[in-house]
C-alpha positions as a Markdown table, in Angstrom:
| # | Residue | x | y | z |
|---|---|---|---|---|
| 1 | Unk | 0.0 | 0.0 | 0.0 |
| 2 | Unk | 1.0 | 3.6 | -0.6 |
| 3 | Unk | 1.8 | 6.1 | 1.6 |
| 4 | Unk | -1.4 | 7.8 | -0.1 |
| 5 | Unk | -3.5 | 5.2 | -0.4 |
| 6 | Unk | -6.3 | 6.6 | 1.4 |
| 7 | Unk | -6.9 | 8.7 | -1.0 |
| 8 | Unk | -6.5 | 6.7 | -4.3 |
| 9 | Unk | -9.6 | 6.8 | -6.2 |
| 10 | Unk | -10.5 | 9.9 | -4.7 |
| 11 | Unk | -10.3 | 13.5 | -6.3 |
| 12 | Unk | -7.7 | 15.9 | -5.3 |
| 13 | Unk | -7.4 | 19.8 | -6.6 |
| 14 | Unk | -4.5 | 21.8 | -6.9 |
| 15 | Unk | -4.5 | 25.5 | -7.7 |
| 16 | Unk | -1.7 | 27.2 | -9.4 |
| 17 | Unk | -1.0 | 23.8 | -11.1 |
| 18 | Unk | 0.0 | 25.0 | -14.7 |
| 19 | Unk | 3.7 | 24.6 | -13.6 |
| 20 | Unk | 5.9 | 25.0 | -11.0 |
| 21 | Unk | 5.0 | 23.2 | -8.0 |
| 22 | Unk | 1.1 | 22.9 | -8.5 |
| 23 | Unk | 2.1 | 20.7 | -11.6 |
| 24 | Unk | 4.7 | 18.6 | -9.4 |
| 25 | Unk | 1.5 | 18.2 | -6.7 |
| 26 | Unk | -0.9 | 17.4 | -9.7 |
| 27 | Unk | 1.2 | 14.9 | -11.6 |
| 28 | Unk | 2.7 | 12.9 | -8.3 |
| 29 | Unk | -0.7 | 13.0 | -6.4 |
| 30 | Unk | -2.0 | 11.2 | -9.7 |
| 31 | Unk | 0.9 | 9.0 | -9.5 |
| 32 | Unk | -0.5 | 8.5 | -6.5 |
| 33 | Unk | -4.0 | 7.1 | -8.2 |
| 34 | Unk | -5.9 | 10.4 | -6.8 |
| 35 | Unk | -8.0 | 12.1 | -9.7 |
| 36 | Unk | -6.5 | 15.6 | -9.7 |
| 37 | Unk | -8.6 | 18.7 | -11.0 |
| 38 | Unk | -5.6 | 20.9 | -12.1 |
| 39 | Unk | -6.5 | 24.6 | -11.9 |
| 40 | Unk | -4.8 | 27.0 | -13.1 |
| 41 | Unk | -5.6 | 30.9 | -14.2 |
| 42 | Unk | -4.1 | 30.0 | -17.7 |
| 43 | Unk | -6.3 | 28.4 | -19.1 |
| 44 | Unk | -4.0 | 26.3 | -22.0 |
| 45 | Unk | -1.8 | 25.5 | -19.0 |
| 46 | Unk | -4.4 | 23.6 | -17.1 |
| 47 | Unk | -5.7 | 21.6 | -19.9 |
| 48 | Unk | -1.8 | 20.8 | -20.8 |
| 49 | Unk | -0.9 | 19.6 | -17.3 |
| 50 | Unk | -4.2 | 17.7 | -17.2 |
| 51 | Unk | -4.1 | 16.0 | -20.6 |
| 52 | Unk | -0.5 | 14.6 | -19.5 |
| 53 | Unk | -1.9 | 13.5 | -16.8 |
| 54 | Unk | -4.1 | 11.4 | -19.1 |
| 55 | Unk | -7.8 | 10.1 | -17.7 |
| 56 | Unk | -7.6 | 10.5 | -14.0 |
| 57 | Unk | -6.9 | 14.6 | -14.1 |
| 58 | Unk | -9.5 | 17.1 | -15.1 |
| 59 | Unk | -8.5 | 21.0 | -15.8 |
| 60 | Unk | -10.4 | 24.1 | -14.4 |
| 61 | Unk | -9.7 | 27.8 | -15.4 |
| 62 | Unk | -10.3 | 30.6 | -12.9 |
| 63 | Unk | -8.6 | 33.7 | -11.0 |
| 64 | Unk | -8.3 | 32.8 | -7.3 |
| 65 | Unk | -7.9 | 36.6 | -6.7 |
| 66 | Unk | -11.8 | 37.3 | -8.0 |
| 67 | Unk | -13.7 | 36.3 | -5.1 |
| 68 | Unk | -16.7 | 35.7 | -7.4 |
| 69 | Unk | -14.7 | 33.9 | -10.3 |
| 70 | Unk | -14.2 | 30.9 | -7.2 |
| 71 | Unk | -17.8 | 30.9 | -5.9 |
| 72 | Unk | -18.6 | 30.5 | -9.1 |
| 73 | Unk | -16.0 | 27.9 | -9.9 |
| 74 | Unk | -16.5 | 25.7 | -6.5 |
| 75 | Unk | -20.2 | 25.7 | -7.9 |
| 76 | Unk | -19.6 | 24.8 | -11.2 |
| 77 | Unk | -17.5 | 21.8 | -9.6 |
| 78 | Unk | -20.4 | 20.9 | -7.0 |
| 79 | Unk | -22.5 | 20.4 | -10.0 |
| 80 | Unk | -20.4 | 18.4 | -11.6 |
| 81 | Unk | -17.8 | 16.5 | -9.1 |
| 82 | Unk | -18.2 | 15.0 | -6.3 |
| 83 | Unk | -16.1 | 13.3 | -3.7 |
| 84 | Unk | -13.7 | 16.3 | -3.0 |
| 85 | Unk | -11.1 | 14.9 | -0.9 |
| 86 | Unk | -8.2 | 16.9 | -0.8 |
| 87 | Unk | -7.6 | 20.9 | -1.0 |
| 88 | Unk | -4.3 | 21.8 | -2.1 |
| 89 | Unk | -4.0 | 26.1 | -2.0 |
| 90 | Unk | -0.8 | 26.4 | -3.9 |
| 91 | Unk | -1.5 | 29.2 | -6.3 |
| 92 | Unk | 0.7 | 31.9 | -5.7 |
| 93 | Unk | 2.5 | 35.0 | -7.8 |
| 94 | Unk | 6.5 | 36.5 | -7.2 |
| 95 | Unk | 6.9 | 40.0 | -7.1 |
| 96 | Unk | 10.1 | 42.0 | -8.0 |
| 97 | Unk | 9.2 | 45.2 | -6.5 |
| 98 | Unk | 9.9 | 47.1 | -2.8 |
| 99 | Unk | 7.4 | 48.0 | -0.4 |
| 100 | Unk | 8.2 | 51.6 | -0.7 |
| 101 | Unk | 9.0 | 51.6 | -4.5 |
| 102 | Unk | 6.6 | 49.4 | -5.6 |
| 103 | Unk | 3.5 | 50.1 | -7.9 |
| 104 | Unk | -0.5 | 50.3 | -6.6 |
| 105 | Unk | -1.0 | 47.4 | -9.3 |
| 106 | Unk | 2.1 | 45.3 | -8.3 |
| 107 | Unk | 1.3 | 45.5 | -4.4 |
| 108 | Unk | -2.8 | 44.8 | -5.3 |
| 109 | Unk | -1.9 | 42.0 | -7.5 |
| 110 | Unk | 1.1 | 40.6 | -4.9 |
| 111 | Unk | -1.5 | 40.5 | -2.2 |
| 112 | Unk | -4.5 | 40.1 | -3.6 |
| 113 | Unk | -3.2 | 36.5 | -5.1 |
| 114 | Unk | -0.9 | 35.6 | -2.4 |
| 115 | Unk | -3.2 | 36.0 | 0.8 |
| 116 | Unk | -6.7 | 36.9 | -0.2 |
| 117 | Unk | -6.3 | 34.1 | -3.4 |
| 118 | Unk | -5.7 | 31.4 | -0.6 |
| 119 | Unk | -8.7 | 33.0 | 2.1 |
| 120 | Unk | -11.2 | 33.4 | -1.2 |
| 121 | Unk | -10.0 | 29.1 | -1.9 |
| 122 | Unk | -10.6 | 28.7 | 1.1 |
| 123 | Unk | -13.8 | 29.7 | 2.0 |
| 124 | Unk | -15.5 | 28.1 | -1.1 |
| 125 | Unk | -13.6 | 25.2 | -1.5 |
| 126 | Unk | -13.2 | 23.8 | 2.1 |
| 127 | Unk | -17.0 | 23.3 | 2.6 |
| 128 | Unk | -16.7 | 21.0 | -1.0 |
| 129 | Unk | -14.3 | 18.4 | 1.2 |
| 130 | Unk | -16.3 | 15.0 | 2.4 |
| 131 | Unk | -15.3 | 11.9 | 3.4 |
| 132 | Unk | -12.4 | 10.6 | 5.7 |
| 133 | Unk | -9.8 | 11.6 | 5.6 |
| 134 | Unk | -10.0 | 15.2 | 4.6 |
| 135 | Unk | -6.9 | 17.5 | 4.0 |
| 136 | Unk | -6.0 | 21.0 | 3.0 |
| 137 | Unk | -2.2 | 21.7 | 1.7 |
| 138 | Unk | -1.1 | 25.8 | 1.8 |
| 139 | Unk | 1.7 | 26.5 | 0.0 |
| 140 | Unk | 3.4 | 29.4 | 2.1 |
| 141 | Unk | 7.4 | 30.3 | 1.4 |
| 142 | Unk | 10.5 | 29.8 | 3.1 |
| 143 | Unk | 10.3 | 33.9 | 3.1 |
| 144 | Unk | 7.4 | 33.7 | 5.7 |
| 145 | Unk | 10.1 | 32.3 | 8.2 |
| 146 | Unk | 12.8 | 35.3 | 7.9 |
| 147 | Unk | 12.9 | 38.8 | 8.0 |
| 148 | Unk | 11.0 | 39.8 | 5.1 |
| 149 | Unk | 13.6 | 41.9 | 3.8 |
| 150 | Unk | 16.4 | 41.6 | 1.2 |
| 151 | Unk | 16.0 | 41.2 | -2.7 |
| 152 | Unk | 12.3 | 40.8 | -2.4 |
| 153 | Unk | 10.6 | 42.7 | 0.1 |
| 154 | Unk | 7.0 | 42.7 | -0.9 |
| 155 | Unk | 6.7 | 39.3 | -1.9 |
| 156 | Unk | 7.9 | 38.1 | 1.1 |
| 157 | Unk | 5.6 | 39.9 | 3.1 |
| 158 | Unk | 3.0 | 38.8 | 1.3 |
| 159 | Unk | 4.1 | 35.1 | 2.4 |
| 160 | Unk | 4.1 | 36.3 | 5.3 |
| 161 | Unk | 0.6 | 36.4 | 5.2 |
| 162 | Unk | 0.2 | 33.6 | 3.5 |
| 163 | Unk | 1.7 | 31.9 | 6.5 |
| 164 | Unk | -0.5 | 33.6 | 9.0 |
| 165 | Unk | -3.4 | 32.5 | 6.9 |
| 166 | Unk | -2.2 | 28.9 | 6.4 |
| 167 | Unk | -1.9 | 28.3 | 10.2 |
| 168 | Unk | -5.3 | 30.2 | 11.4 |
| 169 | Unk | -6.6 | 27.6 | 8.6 |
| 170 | Unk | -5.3 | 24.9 | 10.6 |
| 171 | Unk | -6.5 | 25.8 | 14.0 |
| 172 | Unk | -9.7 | 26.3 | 11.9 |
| 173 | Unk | -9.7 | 23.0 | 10.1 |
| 174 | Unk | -8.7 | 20.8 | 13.0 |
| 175 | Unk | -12.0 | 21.9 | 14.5 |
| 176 | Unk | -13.8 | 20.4 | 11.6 |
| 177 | Unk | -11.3 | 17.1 | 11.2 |
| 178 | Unk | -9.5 | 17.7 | 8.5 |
| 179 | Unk | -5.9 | 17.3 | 7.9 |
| 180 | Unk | -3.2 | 20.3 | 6.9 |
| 181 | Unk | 0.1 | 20.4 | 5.7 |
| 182 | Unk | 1.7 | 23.6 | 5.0 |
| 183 | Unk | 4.8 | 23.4 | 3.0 |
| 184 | Unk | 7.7 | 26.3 | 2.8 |
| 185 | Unk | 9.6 | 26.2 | 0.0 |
| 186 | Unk | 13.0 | 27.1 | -0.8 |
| 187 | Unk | 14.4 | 28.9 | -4.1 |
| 188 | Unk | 13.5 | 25.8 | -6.9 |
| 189 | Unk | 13.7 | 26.0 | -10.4 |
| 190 | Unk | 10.3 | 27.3 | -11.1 |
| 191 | Unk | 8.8 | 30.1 | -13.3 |
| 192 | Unk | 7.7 | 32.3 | -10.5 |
| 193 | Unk | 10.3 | 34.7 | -11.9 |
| 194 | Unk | 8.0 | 35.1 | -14.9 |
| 195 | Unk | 4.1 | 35.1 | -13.0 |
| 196 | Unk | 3.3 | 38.2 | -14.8 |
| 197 | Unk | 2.9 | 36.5 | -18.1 |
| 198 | Unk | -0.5 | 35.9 | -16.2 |
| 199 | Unk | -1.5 | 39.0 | -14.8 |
| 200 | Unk | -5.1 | 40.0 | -15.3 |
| 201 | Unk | -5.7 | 43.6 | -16.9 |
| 202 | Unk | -6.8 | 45.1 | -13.2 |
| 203 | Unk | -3.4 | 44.5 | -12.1 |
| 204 | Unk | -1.8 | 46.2 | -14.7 |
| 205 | Unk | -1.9 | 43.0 | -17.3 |
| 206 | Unk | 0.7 | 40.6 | -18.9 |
| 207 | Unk | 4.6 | 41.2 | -18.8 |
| 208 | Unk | 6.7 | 39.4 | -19.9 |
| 209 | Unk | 10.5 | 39.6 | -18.0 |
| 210 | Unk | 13.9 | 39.1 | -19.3 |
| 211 | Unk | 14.9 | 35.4 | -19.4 |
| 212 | Unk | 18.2 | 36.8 | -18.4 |
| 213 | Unk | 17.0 | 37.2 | -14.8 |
| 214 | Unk | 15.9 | 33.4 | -14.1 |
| 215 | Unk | 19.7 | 32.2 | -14.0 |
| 216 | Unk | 19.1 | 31.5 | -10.0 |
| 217 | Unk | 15.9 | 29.8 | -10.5 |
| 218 | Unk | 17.0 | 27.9 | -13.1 |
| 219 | Unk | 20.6 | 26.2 | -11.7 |
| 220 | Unk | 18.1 | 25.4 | -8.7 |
| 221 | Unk | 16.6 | 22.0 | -7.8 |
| 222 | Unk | 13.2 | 21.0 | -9.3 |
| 223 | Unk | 10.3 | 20.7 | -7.4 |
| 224 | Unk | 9.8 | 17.3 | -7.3 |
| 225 | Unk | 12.9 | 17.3 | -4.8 |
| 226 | Unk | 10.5 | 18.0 | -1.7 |
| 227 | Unk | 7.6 | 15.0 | -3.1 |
| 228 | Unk | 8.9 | 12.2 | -0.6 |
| 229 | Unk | 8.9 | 14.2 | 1.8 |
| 230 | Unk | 5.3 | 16.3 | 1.0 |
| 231 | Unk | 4.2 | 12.5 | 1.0 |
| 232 | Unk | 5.3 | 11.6 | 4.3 |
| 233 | Unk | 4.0 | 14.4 | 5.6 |
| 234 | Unk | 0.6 | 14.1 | 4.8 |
| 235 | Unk | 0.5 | 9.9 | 5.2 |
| 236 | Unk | 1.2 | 11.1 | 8.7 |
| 237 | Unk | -1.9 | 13.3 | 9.1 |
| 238 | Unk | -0.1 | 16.8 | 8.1 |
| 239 | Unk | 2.0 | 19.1 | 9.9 |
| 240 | Unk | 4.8 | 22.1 | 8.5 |
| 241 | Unk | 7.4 | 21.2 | 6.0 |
| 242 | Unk | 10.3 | 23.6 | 5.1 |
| 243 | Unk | 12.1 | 22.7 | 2.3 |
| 244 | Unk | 15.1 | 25.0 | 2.5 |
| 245 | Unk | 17.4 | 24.7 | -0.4 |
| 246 | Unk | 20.6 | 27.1 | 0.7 |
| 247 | Unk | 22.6 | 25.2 | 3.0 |
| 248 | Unk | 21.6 | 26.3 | 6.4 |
| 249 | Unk | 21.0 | 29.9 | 5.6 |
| 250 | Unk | 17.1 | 29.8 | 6.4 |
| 251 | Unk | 17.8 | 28.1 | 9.3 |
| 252 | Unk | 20.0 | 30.5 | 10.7 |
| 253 | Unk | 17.7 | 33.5 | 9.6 |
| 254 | Unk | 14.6 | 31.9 | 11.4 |
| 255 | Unk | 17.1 | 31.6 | 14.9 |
| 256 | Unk | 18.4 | 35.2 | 13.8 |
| 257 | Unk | 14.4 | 36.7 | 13.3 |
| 258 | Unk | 13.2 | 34.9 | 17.0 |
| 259 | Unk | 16.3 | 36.3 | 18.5 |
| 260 | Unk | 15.9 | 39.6 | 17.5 |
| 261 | Unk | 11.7 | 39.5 | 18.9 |
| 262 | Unk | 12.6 | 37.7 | 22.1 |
| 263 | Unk | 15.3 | 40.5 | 22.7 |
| 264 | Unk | 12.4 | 43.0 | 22.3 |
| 265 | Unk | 10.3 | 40.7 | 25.0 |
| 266 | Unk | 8.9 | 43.0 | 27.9 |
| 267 | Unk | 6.6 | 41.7 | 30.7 |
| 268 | Unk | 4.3 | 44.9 | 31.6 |
């Protein structure tokens, strides 16, 4: 038997699964015989991941940031689906810019995917989940565990609140007996360097940016690196997984960023 076994035959979705990590989630939980329902915003991305996937996957175009576009999306699969088993809030978007430098649309866009996207899954999706077991994934960031400061300021504080999020969702979830894993990513060889190739029009529409950048993502691990451990993770019930990938450096940021609250610790 498999470490997922419990939920072969049963359906699984996965936002944000046109590439990157949603499409490692989508094609290894299939692996795993789940049914996946790959969603995507990209609509030729979905369909792609899902027709590789071949008859157990299913594709399903929609903006996670439009609050209405998923209520009407978790209806449309209501209708059609049933046997939701697994929730798997991985959509996210990678912003360049600064907090103090960066632009109305980029900051709207950066949260309004990254934290509200995974509140706006959350409420319409969650009450879709039946059966036993039951269990929510949240991709956060191995940004939401540092200082969000360096190269990218504004995305990591966004993951910062997609971390919050993630683990007021589990408090919330346990209540209603369902699983949660939250997994924080390191740096991996994704195209998150590139997410405004899919920016809707309100956020200031597509951009395409200069492959020349994407030399850090792309001499980086693939994503598929963290699936035995994602797997043991959630046979066990769920819990937080970091997957750092810099050789100790997140670890010593985390000890750094407790340090430097603890030091600022006053009983009144």
């Amino acid at each position: 038997m498999g470490k997922l076994s419990r939920y072969a035959g049963r359906t699984a979705l996965v936002t944000g699964a046109g590439d990157g990590i949603g499409k490692m989630l989508a094609l290894k939980l299939a692996e795993a015989g789940v049914t996946v329902c790959v969603q995507d915003i990209r609509e030729d991305a979905a369909a792609e991941v899902a027709k590789n996937i071949g008859s157990n996957a299913f594709a399903m175009a929609f903006d996670i940031s439009d609050r209405a576009a998923v209520a009407e999306a978790a209806d449309q699969f209501a209708r059609d689906y049933s046997d939701l088993a697994m929730l798997w809030i991985n959509a996210g978007v990678g912003v360049g810019a600064s907090i103090l430098e960066g632009k109305p649309d980029q900051v709207r866009w950066a949260y309004d995917v990254n934290i509200l996207g995974a509140i706006w899954t959350a409420q319409c999706f969650v009450p879709l989940l039946q059966g036993d077991p039951r269990h929510v994934g949240i991709t956060a960031s191995t940004a939401a565990l540092r200082a969000p400061e360096g190269d990218f300021p504004l995305y990591a504080a966004t993951k910062h609140g997609t971390m919050a999020v993630a683990e007021a969702l589990r408090g919330e979830l346990s209540a209603k007996d369902i699983e949660t894993t939250i997994l924080c990513p390191g740096l991996l060889n994704t195209e998150i360097w590139d997410g405004a190739k899919a920016r809707p029009e309100r956020f200031g529409g597509e951009r395409r940016m200069d492959p020349k950048i994407a030399g850090m993502w792309r001499d980086a691990k693939t994503p598929d690196a963290m699936w035995p451990d994602i797997e043991r993770v959630m046979a066990a019930g769920g819990g937080t997984l970091v997957c750092a990938t810099d050789n100790g450096d997140t670890g010593a940021a985390m000890r750094q960023r407790i340090d430097a609250i603890e030091n600022g610790l006053v009983e009144l």
